[in-house]
N, C-alpha and C positions, 0 to 999 in steps of 0.2 A: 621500553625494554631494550635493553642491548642486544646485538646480533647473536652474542655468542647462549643468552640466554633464553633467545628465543629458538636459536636451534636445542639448543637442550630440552626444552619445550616440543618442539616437534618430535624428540626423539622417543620422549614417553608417552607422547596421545597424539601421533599424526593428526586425527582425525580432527582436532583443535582447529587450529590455524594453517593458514599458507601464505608463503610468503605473497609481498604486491603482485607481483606479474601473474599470480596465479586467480586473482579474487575471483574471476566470473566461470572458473574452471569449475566448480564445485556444483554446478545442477545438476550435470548428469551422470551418474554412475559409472565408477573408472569401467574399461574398455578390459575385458578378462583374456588372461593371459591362458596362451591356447592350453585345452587340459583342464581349467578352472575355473569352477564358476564363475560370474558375478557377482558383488556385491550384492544381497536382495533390497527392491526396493518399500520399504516396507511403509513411506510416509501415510497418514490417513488420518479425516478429523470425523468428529461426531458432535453432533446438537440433538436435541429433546424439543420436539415437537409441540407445541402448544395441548396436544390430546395426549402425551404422555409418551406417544414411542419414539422409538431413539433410533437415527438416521444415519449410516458412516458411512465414508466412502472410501477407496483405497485402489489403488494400482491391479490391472490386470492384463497384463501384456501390453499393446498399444492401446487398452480402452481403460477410462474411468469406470467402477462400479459402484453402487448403492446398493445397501443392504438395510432391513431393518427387524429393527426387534421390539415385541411387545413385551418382554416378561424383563427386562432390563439386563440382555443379554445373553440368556440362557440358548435361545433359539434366533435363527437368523432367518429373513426371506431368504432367497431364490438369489442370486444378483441381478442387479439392472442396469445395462448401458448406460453413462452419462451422453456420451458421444458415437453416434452409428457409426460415424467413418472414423478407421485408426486414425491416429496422430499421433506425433511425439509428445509426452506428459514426464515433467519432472515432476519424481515424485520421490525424493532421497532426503537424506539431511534438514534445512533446514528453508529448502526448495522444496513445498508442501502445498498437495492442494487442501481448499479448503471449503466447509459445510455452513450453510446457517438453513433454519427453518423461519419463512418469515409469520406476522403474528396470521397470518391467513391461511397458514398452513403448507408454502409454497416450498416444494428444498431449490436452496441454490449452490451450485458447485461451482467455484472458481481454479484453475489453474495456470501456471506457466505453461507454454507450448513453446521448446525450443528450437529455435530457426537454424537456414542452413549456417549463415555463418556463425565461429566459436562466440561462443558468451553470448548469442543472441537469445530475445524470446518475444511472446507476445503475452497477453494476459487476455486465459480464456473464462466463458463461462456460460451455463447453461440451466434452464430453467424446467423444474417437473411442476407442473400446476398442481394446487390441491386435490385429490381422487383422482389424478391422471395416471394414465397407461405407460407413458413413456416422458422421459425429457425432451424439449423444442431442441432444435438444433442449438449446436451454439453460436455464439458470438464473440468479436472482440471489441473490450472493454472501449479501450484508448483508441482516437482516431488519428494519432503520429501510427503511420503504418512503415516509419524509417525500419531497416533491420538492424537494426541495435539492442542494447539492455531494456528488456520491460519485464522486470521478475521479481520473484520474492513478495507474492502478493497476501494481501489481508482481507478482509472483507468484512462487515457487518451491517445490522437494520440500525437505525433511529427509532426515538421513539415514537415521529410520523409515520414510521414503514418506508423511510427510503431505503436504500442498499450503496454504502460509501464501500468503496475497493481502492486501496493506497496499495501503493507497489515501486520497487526503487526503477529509478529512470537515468537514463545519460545522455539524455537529447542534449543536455546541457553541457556535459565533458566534452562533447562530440562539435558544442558548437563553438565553445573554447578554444580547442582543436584547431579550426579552421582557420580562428583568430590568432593562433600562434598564441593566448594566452594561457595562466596557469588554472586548473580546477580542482579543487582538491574530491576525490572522488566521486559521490553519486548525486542522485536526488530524490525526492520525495516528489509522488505525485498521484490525485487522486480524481475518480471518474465519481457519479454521483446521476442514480438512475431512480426516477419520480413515479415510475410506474412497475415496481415490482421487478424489475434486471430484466425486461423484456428489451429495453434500451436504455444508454446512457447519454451525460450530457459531455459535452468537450472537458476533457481533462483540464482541473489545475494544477498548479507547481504550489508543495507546502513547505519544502526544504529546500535549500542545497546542501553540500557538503555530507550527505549522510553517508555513510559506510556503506559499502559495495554489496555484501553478501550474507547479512545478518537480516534474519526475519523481523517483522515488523506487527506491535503488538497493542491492539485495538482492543478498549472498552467504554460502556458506558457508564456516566456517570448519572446518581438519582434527579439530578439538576436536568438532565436531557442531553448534556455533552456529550462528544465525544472525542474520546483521550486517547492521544495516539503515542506511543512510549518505544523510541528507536534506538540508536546507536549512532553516535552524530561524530565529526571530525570537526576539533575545535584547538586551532593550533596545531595541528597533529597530535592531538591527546584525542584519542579515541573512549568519551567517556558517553554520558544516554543523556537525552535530551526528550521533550515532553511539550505538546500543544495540545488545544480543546479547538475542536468545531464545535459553535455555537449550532442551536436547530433552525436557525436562520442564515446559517450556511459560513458565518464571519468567523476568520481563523486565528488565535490568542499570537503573541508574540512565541518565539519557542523561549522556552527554557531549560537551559540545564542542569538536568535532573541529578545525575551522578557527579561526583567529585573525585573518582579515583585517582585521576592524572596517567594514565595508561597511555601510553607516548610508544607506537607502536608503527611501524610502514607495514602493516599488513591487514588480513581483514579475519576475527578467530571464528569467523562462520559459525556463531552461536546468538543467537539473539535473545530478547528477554519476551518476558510474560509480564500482565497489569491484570489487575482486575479493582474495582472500588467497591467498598463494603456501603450498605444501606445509610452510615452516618456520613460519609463522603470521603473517607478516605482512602489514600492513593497504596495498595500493596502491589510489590514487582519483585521479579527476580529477575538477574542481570548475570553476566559470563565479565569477568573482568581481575587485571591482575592487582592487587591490594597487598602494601608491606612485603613485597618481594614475593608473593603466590598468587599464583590462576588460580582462580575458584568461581564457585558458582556463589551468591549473595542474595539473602531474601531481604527484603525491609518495608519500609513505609514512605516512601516520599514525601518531600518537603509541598509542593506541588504551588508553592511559588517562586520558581529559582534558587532555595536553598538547597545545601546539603541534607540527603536523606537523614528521616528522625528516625531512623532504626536500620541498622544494616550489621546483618550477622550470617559467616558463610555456610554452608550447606553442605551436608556428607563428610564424608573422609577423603576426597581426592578433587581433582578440577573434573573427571570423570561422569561428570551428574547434567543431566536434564531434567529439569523443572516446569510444571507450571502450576497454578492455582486460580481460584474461585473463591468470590462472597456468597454465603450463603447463609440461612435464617440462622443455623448454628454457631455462625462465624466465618472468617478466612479458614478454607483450606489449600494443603498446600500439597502436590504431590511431584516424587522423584523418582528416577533412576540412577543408580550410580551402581558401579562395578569394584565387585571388593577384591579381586585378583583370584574368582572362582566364576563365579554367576554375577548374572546383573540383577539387582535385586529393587522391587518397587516397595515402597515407604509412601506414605503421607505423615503428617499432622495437622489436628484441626487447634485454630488461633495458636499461629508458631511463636507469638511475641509473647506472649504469655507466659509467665515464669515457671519453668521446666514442663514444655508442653512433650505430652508423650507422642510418641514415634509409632506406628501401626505398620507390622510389616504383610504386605499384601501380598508380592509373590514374588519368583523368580524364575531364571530361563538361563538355561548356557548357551543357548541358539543368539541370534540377531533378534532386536525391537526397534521398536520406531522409541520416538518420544511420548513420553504420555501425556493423555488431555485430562484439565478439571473442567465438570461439568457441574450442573446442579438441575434438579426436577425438584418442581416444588417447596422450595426452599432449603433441601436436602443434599448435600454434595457426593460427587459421586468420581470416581478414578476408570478413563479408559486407556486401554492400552492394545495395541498391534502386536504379536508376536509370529516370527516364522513359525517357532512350533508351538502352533497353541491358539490362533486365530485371533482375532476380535474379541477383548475379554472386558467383563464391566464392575466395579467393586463398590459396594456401597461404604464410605465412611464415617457412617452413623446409624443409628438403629432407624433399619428402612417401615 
């Protein structure tokens, strides 16, 4: 993208991109000009329980909280402390903490913790045992305790019941650095904890070169894999890129997944979503500029180094956050996007489908986060964070 197209770009959706010098500015909520609020931080995930209730957590001053619901939604616990002691938590954008329930019933809460110095962080996380009172203290992930980049974390179970957590890293810009040689942006790197997140093992490195400041998007595949689907810098084409952990712990060569050729020095702080459907295939949605437009792109991947086998873009504007879920119905696929009133949530179940309808779910003129696809039971289901409106849950299909 050219300079001048990308400021024009800035000019109609800040919130897109920033230029290079700014990539690791983006975790934590601008600093409010006196008289005005802040930004709210609204980020928050949710998972379904093996027994059926549903788990979120979400920002509350310096503390993580957990809530949950039995009726899918309608009612909420109480909150509960992830962490006793304050600490800093990003919890904004695209810098999100994150939930899984493991198959034993365990919730585990992963997030950034940002450090004193700019752009730093650590990668936290903390464990509530099944029928417990409270969360164990927490922990960190990675044993690099340099204060540098450790953010933008992911996390999921195997289907052993391990808990893998990837998160971008810069031990290696940093060691570049030293060297006086060149590094093109970040890395990939992940912890891998055998006993349920009680502890982990010494981190590895699964990338280099990945993108600074785009989330990172973990699924399982029916094979036992697990598919990790990022934002990679390849030549300076900032296109997405795709590897499997094997369940024997051996990492696939990468390959690259997208083809757009998005030639870019900056980082558009929007990351993708993956999820594989029960016959093994690969759907994502990606943030990326195509034929002279940002937009947001749903498809199918090639998911051996080809060019995706389906890729069509999403919404009316580059304005939209996406994610989706395989489920017994099909791929669902759900958004937000703003039509220059309200930001309004949408799905469709199976979007590749010839002329799949559009289900409009709701809307808000307030702040949201992004919204999550979920599925119970083989069933999919749309969560979504709203300032006015709370923790809201949608079924997609007749429940």
């Amino acid at each position: 993208m050219q300079r001048r197209h990308f400021l024009a770009l800035m000019g109609t959706a800040p919130w897109l991109a920033l230029p290079a010098w700014a990539h690791e500015g983006h975790e934590a909520a601008p600093t409010p000009q006196k008289g005005k609020p802040g930004r709210p931080e609204l980020a928050a995930a949710a998972a379904f329980g093996p027994d059926g209730r549903l788990h979120a957590v979400r920002k509350e001053g310096a503390y993580l909280v957990v809530q949950t619901s039995t009726d899918l939604g309608l009612h909420w616990s109480a909150p509960l402390r992830v962490n006793a002691q304050p600490e800093a938590i990003a919890a904004d954008g695209d810098s999100q903490p994150k939930l899984i329930v493991t198959p034993g019933g365990d919730v585990l809460v992963s997030w950034t913790k940002p450090l004193t110095k700019p752009y730093t962080g650590e990668i936290r996380l903390a464990r509530l045992a099944a029928g417990g009172a409270r969360f164990e203290a927490p922990i960190t992930v990675h044993q690099d305790r340099a204060e540098i980049t450790h953010r933008f974390q992911n996390m999921i179970c195997d289907a052993q019941g391990r808990v893998l957590v990837v998160w971008i890293d810069k031990r290696d810009l940093e060691a570049a650095r030293l060297r006086k040689q060149p590094y093109a942006g970040a890395a990939l790197y992940m912890a891998v904890s055998e006993n349920g997140g009680r502890s982990f093992l010494p981190e590895r490195k699964l990338a280099d070169n990945s993108c600074e400041c785009c989330r990172i998007a973990l699924a399982r595949h029916p094979d036992g894999r697990i598919g990790v689907f990022w934002r990679q810098i390849f030549d300076g084409e900032r296109d997405h890129a795709l590897l499997f952990i094997a369940p024997d712990g051996r990492v696939s060569p990468i390959q690259r997944a997208t083809q757009d050729h998005w030639k870019l020095e900056a980082c558009p702080h929007h990351g993708p979503a993956l999820t594989v459907s029960t016959a093994g295939e690969l759907h994502a949605t990606w943030f990326t500029q195509k034929d002279g437009s940002a937009r947001v792109f749903a498809g199918v991947l090639d998911g051996a180094g080809g060019p995706p086998k389906v890729q069509r873009p999403m919404g009316q504007s580059a304005q939209v956050q996406a994610d989706l879920v395989a489920s017994d119905v099909g791929v669902a696929l759900v958004w937000k996007e703003f039509d220059g009133e309200r930001t309004r949530l949408r799905a469709q179940l199976n979007p590749h489908a010839d002329a799949p309808a559009t289900l409009e779910l709701d809307s808000t003129h307030g702040a949201s986060d992004q919204p999550r696809a979920l599925v119970l039971a083989g069933k999919p289901y749309a969560f979504w964070h709203l300032a006015e409106g709370g923790l809201r849950v949608y079924p997609l299909c007749a429940v």
